[in-house]
matplotlib code that plots the C-alpha trace (Angstrom):
import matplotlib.pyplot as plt

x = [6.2, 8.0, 7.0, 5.2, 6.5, 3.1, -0.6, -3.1, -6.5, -4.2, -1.3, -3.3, -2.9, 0.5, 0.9, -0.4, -2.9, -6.6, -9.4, -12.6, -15.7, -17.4, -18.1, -17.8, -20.8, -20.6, -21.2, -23.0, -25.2, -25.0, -20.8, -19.1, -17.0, -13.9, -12.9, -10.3, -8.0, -5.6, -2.7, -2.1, 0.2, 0.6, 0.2, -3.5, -3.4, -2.0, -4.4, -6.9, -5.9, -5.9, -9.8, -10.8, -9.3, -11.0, -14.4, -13.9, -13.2, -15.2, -17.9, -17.1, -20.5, -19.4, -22.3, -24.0, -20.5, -21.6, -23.5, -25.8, -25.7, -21.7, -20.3, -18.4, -19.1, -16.7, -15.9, -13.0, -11.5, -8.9, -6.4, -5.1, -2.0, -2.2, -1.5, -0.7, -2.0, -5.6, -6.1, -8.9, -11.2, -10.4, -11.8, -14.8, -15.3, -14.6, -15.1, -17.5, -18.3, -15.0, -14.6, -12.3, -9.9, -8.2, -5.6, -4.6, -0.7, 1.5, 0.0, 3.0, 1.8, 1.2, -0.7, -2.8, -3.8, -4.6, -7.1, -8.5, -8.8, -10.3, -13.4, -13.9, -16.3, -15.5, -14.5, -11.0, -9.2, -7.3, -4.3, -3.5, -1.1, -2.4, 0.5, -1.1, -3.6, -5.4, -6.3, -10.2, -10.0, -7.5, -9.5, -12.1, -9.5, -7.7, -11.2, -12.0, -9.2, -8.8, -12.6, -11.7, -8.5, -10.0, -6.1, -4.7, -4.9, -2.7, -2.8, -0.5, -0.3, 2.2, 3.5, 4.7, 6.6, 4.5, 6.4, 4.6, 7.6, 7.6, 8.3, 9.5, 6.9, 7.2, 10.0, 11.1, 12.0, 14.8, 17.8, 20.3, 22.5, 20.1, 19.9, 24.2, 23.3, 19.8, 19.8, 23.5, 26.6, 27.4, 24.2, 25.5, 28.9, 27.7, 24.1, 23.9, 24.4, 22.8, 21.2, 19.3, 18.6, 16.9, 15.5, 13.9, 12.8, 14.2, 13.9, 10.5, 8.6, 7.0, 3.8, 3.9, 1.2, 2.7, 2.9, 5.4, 6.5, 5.4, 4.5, 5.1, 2.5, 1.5, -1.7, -1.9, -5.3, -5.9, -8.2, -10.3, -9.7, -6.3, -6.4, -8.5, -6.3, -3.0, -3.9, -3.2, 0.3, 2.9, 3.0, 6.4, 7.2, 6.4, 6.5, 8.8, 9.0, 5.5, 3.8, 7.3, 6.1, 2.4, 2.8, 5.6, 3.1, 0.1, 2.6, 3.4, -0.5, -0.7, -2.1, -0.3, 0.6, -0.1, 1.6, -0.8, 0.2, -3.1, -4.5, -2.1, -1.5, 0.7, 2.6, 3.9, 6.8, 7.7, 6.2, 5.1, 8.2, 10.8, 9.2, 11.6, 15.2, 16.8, 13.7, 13.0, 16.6, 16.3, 13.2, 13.8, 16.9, 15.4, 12.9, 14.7, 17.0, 13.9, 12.4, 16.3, 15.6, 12.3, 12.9, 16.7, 17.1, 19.3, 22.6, 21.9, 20.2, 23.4, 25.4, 23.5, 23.2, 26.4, 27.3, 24.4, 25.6, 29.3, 28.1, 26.8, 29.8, 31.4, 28.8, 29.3, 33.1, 32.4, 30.0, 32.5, 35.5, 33.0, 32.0, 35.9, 36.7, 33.8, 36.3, 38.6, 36.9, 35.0, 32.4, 31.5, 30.9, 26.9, 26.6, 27.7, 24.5, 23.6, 26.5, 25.3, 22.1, 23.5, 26.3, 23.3, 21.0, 23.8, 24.6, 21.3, 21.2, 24.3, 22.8, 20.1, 22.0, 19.2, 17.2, 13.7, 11.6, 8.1]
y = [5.5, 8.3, 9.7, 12.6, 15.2, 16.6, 16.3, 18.5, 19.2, 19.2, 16.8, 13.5, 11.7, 12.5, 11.0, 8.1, 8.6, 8.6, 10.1, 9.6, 11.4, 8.3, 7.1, 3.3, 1.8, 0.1, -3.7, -3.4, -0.5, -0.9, -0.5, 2.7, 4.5, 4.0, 1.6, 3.6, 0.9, 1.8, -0.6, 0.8, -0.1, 2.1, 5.4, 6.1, 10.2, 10.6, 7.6, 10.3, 13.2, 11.1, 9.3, 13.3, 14.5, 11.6, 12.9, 16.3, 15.3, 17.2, 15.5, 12.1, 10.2, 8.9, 6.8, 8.8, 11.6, 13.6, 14.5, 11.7, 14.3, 13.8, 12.8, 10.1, 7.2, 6.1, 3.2, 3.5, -0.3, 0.2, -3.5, -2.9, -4.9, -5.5, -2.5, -1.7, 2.0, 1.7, 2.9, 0.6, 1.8, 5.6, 4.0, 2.7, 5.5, 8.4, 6.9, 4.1, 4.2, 2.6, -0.8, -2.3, -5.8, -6.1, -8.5, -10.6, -10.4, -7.9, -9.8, -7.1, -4.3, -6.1, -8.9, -6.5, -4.4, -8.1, -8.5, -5.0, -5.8, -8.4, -7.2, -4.4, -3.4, -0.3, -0.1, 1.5, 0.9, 4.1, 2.3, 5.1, 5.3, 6.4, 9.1, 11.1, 13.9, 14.5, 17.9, 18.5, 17.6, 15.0, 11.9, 13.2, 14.6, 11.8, 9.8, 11.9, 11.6, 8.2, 8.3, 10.4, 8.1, 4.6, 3.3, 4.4, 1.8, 3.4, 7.5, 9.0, 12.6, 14.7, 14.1, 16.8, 16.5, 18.0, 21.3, 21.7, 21.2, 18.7, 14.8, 12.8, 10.0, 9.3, 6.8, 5.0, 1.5, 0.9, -0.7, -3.0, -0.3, 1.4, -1.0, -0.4, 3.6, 3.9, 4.1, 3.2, 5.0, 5.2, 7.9, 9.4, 10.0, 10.9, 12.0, 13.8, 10.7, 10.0, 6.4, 8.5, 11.4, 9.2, 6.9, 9.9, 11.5, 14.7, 15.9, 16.5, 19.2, 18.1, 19.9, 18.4, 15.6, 12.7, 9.2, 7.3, 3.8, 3.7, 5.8, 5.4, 3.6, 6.3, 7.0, 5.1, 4.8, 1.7, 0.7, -2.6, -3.9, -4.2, -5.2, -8.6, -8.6, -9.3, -10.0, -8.0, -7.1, -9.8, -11.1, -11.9, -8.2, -7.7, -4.2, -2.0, -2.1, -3.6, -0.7, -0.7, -4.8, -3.8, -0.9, -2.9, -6.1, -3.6, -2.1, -5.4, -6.2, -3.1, -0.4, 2.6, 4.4, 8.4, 11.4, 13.4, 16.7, 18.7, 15.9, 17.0, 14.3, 15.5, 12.9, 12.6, 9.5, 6.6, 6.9, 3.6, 2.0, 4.0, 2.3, -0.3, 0.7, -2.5, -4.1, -1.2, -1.4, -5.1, -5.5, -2.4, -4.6, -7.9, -6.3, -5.2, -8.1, -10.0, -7.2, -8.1, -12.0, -11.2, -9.4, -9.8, -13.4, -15.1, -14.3, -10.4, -11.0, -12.8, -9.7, -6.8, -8.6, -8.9, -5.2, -4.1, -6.1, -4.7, -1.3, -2.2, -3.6, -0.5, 1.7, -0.3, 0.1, 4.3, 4.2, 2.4, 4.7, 7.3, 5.8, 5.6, 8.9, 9.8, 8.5, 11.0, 13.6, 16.2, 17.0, 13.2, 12.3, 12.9, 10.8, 7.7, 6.2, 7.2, 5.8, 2.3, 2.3, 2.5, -0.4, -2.5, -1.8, -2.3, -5.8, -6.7, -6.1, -8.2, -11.3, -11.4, -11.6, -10.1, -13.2, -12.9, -15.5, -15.5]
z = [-2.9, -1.2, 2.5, 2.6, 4.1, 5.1, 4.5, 3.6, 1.3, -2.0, -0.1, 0.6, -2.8, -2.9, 0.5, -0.4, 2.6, 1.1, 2.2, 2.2, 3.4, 4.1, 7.6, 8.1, 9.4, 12.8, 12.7, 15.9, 16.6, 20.0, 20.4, 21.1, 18.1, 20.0, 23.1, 25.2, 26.9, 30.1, 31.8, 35.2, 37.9, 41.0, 39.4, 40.9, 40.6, 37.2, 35.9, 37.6, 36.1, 32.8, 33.1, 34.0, 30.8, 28.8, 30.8, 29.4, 26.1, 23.1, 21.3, 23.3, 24.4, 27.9, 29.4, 32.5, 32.1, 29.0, 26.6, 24.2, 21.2, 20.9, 17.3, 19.1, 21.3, 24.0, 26.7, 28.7, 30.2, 32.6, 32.8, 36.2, 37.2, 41.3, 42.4, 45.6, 46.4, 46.1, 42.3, 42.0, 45.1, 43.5, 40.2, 42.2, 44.3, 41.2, 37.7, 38.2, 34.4, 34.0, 32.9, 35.3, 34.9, 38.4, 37.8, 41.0, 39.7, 37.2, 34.2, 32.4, 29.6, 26.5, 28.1, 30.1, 27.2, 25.4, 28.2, 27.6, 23.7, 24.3, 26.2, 24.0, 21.5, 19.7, 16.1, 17.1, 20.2, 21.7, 23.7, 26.2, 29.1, 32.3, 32.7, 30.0, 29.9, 27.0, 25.0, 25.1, 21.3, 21.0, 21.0, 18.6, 16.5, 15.8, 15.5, 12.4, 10.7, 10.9, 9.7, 6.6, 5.6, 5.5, 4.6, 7.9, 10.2, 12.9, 14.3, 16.9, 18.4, 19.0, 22.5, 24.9, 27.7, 31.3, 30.7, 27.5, 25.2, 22.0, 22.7, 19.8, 19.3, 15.6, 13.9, 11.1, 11.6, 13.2, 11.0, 12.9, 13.1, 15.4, 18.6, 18.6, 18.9, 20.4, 24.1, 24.7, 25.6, 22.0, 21.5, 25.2, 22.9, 19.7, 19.7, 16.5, 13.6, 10.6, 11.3, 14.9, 12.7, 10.2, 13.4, 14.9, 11.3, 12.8, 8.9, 9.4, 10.9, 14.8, 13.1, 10.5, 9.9, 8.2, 7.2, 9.3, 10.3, 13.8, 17.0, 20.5, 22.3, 25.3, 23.2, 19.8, 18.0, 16.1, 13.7, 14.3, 11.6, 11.9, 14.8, 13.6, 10.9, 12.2, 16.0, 19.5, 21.1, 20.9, 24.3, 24.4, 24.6, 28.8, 27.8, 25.6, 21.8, 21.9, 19.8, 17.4, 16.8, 16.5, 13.6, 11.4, 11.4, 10.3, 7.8, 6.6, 5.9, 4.0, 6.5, 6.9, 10.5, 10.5, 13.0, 13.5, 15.3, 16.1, 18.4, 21.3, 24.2, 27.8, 28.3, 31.8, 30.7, 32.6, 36.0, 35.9, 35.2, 37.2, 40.3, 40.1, 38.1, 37.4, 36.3, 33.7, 32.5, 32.2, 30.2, 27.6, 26.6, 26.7, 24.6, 22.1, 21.9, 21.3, 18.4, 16.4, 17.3, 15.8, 12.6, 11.9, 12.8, 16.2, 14.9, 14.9, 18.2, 20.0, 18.3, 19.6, 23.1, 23.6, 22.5, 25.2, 28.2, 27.0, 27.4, 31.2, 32.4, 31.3, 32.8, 35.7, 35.8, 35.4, 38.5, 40.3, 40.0, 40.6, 43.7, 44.6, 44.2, 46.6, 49.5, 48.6, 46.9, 48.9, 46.1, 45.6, 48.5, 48.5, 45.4, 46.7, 47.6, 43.9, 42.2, 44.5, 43.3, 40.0, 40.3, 41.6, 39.0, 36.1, 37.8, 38.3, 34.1, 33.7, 35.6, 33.6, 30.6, 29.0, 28.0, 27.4, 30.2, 27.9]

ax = plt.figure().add_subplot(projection="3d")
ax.plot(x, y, z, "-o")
ax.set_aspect("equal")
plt.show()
């Protein structure tokens, strides 16, 4: 069956997305439509700005926040991973209808959200990150259209960036060819190919709802269902590539993963895992090494590894000239502390060798 290139009232059977104007009954009365689950880790004012924009949502039942005669019912479980600047006592002090998991360590992100799943008790789980605000409409948005096509398992929004502009959050599955291109030097060289182009489905529309093969995890509705079907997050993945695992094992049991644009989601990216540079670095590789161990078999894996830790030694030997001709060049003098940082995050990447520890 082809991909639709959008969806409307005449365009869902020819997506292949169907509706249905039928509601599915809760098993239990007493659970919420839809158990919001948040991973934070030392980023207590935009997880702040995020719970407020879940408290203003429309039509969301929030126990003693809003309204009882809301279309949708909501709890909101917030996984929090040690952090160190007092996000829990502002979840105390400010939301206390949160449903709070302090974790004594960084029990990492697909763990954490495991521990979320696994106290909740709505018929979808909304996976959010705590960088991102949401539009008044956005969670009930997505609810009913996930409502009105029983054979989506998995919605995303569209993204935006904090200045309001469009972020890519919709894929196709990556081929092997990919992970040599995606997030290298090579992309950094030549950005405009065809295997990206197709990666990023850059032939479609951003407004353009559609059926897709996976979305980025910063907010990522998912049906229950699913979710018994085929199990939480793989836990292998400490974090990155995660959601990418999640939506190719539901598309592999038969559910289908939708974009859909008019729930909008601010997402304020990576705030959580810039803290530390090397260790971001370190585990988006590992990760992805991993997904090609996963799904394309060891010998791919050993292939693409090797490319990636190529690529850092020769970012490693740019930064490193760079940093040279700061002793002799006036105007590169002031980034020599930068170009350090950088030679010690690239070697901390190469002594790693990018081998997966879970």
């Amino acid at each position: 069956m082809a991909e639709p290139h959008s969806l409307g009232d005449q365009g869902d059977a020819a997506a292949g997305l169907r509706p249905s104007r039928l509601r599915v009954a809760k098993s239990d009365p007493a659970a919420p439509d839809v158990s919001v689950v948040i991973v934070n880790w030392n980023v207590r004012d935009l997880l702040r700005r995020c719970l407020a924009s879940i408290a203003g949502s429309d039509d969301l039942f929030l126990a003693g926040v809003s309204q009882p005669a809301s279309r949708w019912t909501a709890e909101v479980i917030v996984v929090d991973n040690a952090s160190t600047d007092s996000s829990t006592a502002m979840l105390a002090g400010e939301f206390p209808w949160v449903r709070l998991i302090a974790n004594a360590d960084n029990a990492g992100f697909t763990r954490a959200n495991n521990q979320g799943l696994a106290i909740s008790r709505g018929r979808f789980v909304l996976f959010l990150n705590p960088d991102t605000e949401l539009a008044a409409d956005a969670v009930t948005t997505m609810l009913d259209f996930a409502a009105a096509h029983p054979a989506v398992g998995i919605v995303g929004p569209q993204l935006r960036y904090g200045d309001g502009s469009p972020q890519s959050s919709r894929r196709r599955f990556p081929t092997l060819a990919t992970f040599f291109m995606e997030s290298t030097v090579v992309q950094q060289w030549w950005p405009r190919n065809r295997v990206l182009s197709r990666y990023y489905m850059l032939d479609r529309a951003d407004n353009a709802v559609s059926r897709v093969d996976w979305v980025v995890g910063a907010c990522m509705l998912v049906r229950r269902e699913v979710l018994d079907q085929i199990g939480g997050f793989d836990e292998g993945f400490f974090m990155y590539s995660e959601e990418l695992d999640l939506c190719r094992r539901a598309v592999s049991a038969g559910w289908q993963v939708a974009y859909y644009p008019p729930a909008l989601v601010t997402h304020y990216e990576g705030k959580s895992s810039e803290q530390v540079v090397a260790a971001r670095h370190i585990r988006f590789y590992t990760s992805r090494v991993r997904y090609v161990r996963k799904y394309h078999g060891a010998a791919a894996a050993a292939l693409v590894r090797g490319f990636l830790l190529l690529t850092f030694v020769y970012q490693w030997v740019v930064e490193a000239a760079k940093w040279l001709a700061g002793l002799v060049i006036p105007t590169q003098r002031g980034q020599r502390s930068m170009r350090r940082e950088r030679m010690a995050a690239y070697r901390a990447v190469l002594r790693s060798r990018l081998r997966s520890h879970r």
